[in-house]
N, C-alpha and C positions, 0 to 999 in steps of 0.2 A: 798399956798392958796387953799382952798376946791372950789372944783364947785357945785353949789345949785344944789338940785335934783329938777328937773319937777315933779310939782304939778298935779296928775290926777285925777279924781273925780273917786269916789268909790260909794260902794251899802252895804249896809247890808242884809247877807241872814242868812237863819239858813235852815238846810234839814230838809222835811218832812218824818220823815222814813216809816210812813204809805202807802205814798206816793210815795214814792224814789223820790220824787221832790225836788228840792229845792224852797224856795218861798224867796219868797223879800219883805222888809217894804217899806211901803210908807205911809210918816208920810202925816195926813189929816192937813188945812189949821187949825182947831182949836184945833191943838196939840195933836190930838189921833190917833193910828195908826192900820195900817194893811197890812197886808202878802196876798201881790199878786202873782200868776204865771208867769207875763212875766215881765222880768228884765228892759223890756224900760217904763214899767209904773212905776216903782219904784221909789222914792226920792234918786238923784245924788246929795253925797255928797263931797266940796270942796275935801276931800284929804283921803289918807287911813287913816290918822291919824283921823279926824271927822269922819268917817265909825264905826272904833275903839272904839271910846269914845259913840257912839250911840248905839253900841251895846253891851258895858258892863252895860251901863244905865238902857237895856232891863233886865224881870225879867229869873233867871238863867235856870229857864225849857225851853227857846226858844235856847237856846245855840246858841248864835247870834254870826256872825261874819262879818268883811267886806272882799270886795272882789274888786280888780280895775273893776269898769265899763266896757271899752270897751273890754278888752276880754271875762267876760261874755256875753257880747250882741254879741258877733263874734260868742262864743261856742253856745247859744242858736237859732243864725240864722241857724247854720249846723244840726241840728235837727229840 
């Protein structure tokens, strides 16, 4: 028998290379979205799998991806 993998909420980012930042979506309550700086105001989503699926959704010049949540919020406290 398989043991379920734990479910962690994830984020969608894409790099700014202008920037060498990374930014994060955070989808607005009326369904339009936007690329914030700091990964705790972002929209956590249920699983990497929803991350995924948000981010191939996005149009292909944001080269979106997801990323598990709390180790970016770890990575970006150390900074």
């Amino acid at each position: 028998m398989f043991a379920v993998a734990p479910v962690s909420p994830a984020l969608v980012a894409r790099t700014d290379t202008a920037a060498h930042a990374e930014r994060y979506l955070l989808v607005m309550p009326a369904g339009g979205t936007q690329w914030v700086t700091n990964a705790a105001d972002a929209t956590p989503f249920a699983s990497m799998r929803e991350a995924t699926r948000m981010a191939m959704r996005l149009p292909a010049r944001d080269r979106a991806y997801g990323l598990p949540r709390e180790a970016e919020l770890a990575v970006q406290n150390i900074h």
